[in-house]
MARKOL-245037 format. One record per residue (C-alpha): residue number from 1; x, y, z. Coordinates in steps of 0.001 Angstrom, whole numbers, plus 500000, padded with zeros to 6 digits. Example, Ala and Ser with C-alpha at 12.3 -4.5 7.8 and 13.67 -1.06 7.14 Angstrom:
<rs>
R   nr       u       v       w
R    1  512300  495500  507800
R    2  513670  498940  507140
</rs>
This chain:
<rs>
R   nr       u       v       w
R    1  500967  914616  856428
R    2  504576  913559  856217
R    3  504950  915808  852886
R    4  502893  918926  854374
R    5  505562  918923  857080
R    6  508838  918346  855163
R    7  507476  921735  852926
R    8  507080  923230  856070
R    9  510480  922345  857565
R   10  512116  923350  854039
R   11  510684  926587  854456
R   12  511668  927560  857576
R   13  514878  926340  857363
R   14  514746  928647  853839
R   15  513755  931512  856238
R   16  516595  931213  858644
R   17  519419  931018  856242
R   18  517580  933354  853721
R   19  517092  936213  856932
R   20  518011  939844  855166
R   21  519168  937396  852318
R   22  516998  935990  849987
R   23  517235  933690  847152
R   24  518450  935517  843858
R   25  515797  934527  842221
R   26  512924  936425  844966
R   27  510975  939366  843927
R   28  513631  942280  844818
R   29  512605  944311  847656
R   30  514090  947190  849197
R   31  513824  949117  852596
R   32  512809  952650  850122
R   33  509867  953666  847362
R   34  507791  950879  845450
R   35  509854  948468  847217
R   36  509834  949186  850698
R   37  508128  948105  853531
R   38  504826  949331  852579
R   39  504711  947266  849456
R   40  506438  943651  850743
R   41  502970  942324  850528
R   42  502606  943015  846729
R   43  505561  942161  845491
R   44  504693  938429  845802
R   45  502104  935962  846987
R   46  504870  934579  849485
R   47  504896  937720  850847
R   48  501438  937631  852119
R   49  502354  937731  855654
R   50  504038  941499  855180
R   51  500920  942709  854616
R   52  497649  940299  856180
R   53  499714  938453  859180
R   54  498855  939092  862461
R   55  501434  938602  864239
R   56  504413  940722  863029
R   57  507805  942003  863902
R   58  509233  944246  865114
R   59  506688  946007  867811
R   60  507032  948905  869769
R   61  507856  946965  873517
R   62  506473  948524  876854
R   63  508882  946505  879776
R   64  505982  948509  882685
R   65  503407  946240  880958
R   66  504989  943052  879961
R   67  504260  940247  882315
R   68  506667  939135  884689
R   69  507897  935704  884723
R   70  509397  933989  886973
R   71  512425  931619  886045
R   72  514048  931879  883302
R   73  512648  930467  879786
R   74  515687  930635  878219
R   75  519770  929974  878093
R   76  522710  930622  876342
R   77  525465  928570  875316
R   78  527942  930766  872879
R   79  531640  930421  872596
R   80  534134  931447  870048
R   81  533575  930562  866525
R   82  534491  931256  862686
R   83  531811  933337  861071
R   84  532000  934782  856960
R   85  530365  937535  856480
R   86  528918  939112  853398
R   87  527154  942242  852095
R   88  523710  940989  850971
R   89  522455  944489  849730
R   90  520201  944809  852321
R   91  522313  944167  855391
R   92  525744  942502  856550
R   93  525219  939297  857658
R   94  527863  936756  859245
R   95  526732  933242  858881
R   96  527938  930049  861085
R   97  530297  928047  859601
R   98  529970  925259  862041
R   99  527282  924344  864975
R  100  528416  924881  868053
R  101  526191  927923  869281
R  102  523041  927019  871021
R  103  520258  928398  872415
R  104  517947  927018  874925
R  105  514346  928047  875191
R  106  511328  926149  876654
R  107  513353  922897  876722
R  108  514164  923199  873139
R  109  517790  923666  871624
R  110  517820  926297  869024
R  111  521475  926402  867124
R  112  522605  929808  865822
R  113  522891  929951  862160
R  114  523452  933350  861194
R  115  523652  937208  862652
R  116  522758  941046  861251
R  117  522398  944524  861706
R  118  519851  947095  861415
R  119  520204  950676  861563
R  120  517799  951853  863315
R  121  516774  949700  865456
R  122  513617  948187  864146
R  123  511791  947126  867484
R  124  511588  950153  869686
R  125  511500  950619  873681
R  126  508469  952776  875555
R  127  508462  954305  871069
R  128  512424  955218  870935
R  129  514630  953724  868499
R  130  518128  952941  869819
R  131  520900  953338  866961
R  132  521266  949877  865960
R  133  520089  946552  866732
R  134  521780  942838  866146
R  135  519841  940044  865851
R  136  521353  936107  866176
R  137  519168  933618  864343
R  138  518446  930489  865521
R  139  516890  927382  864016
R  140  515953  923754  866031
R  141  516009  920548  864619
R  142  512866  920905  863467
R  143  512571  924151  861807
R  144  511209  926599  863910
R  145  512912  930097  864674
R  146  514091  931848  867469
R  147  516045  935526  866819
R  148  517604  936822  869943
R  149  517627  940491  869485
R  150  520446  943378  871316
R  151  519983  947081  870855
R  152  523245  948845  870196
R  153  523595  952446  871371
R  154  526568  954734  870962
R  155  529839  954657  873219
R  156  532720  952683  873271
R  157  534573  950667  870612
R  158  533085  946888  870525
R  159  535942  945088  870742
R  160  534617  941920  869900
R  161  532922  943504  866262
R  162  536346  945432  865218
R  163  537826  942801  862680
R  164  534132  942497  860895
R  165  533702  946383  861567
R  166  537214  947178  860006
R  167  536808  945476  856880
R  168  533118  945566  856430
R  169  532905  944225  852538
R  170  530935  946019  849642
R  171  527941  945323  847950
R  172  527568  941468  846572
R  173  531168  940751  848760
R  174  532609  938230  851298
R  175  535247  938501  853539
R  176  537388  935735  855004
R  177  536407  933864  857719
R  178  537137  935941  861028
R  179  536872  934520  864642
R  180  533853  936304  866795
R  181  532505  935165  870489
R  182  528831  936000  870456
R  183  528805  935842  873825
R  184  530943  939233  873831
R  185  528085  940426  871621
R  186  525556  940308  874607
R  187  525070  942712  877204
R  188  526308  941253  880756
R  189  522174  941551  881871
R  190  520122  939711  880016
R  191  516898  940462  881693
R  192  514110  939850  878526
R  193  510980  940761  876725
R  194  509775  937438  875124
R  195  506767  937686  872232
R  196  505876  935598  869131
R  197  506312  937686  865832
R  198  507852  937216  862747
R  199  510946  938035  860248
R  200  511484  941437  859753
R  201  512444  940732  856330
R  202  509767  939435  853032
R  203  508418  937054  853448
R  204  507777  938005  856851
R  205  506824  934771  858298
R  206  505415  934361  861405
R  207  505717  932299  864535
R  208  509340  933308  864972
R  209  509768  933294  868896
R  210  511929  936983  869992
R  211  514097  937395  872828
R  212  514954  941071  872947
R  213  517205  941924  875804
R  214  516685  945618  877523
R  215  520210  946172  878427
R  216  522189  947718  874927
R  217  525626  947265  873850
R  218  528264  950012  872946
R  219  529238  950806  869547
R  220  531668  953666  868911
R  221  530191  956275  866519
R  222  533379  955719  863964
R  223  531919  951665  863851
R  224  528392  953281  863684
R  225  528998  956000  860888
R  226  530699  952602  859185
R  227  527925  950807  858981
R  228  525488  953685  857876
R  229  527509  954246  855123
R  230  526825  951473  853449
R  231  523255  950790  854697
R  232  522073  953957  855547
R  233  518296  952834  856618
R  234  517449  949205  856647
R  235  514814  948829  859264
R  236  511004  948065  858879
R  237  508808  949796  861096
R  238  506614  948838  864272
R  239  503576  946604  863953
R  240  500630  946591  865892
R  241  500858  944089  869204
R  242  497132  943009  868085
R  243  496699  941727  871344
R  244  499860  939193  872060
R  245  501673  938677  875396
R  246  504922  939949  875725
R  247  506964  938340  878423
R  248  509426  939749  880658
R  249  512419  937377  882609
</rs>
């Protein structure tokens, strides 16, 4: 019992810092062709979950029809803190350097680990994609996931983004470690649709817990356009709900 769940702590704790980055050694998978989406599920029996789990992410979310709850489920405590940031081929990703981002949810403490982009977005609002979409990843003490999820729409310069934004490094490259206050990546409402899915990446495991918060942030189109350039597509489509509760607080 013990062993079955150290494996299973050792993988999650795989998933969260492998998120949009896996191992060099994984079956390479791609967002296009053979590769893509479609054929996660093929490329290896680790990826079984791509294509016979039943609970995957990201879904198409309906806030008329979620279900209203009252209190809030969840908290966040984010303050300034050194990120590095590299090109993984399939996204950029900015990883924690030390532990002082939490996340509260259900009385558990979930500490942010790592953050990327997607362009589209790859969960979608009443079936309407927004131009972008962040998600933070977090990971508790014992292994499980929670990714809290922003849309990003087009409009002002994101002040908070411009030193990763302006120097955005190529393929297989890191940058220095650069200062960013997630908190300035939220919106200022945080009203939320709360489900249980999975990663949106191979090996697309499941019982991930998703805060996605309605209210977008602001990109400007030059940090948009930026950011397309090098990933020009690197979203996976909806999945079906197949009958789970989505929450709304």
């Amino acid at each position: 019992m013990k062993f079955t769940r150290y494996l299973a702590l050792a993988g999650s704790l795989c998933a969260a810092l492998a998120y949009a980055a896996p191992p060099s050694d994984a079956p390479h998978w791609s967002y296009h062709g053979d590769s893509g989406p479609a054929h996660w599920g093929e490329l290896s029996s680790t990826n079984a979950a791509c294509r016979d789990g039943k609970a995957q992410s990201p879904i198409d979310l309906h806030p008329a029809s979620a279900m209203h709850k009252h209190g809030r489920e969840f908290t966040i405590h984010y303050r300034p803190a050194s990120f590095t940031a590299v090109n993984n081929g399939h996204t950029i990703q900015a990883s924690a350097i030390d532990t002082s981002n939490v996340l509260d949810l259900r009385s558990n403490t979930y500490t942010l680990k790592q953050f990327h982009f997607h362009t589209p977005s790859e969960h979608e609002i009443n079936g309407a994609h927004y131009p972008m979409e962040l998600h933070l990843v977090h990971q508790d003490s014992h292994g499980s996931l929670t990714v809290l999820g922003v849309f990003i729409k087009e409009g002002k310069a994101n002040a908070a983004l411009a030193r990763l934004f302006d120097h955005l490094p190529v393929e297989g490259a890191s940058m220095p470690p650069v200062t960013i206050d997630p908190d300035a990546l939220l919106p200022r409402e945080r009203r939320a649709l709360i489900y249980s899915g999975s990663l949106t990446t191979p090996p697309c495991t499941e019982q991930v817990n998703w805060i996605m918060l309605e209210q977008p942030i602001e990109l400007s189109k030059a940090q948009i356009d930026v950011f397309r350039r090098l990933f020009p597509d690197d979203h996976r489509d909806v999945n079906p709900l197949n009958n789970r509760e989505v929450d709304e607080e």
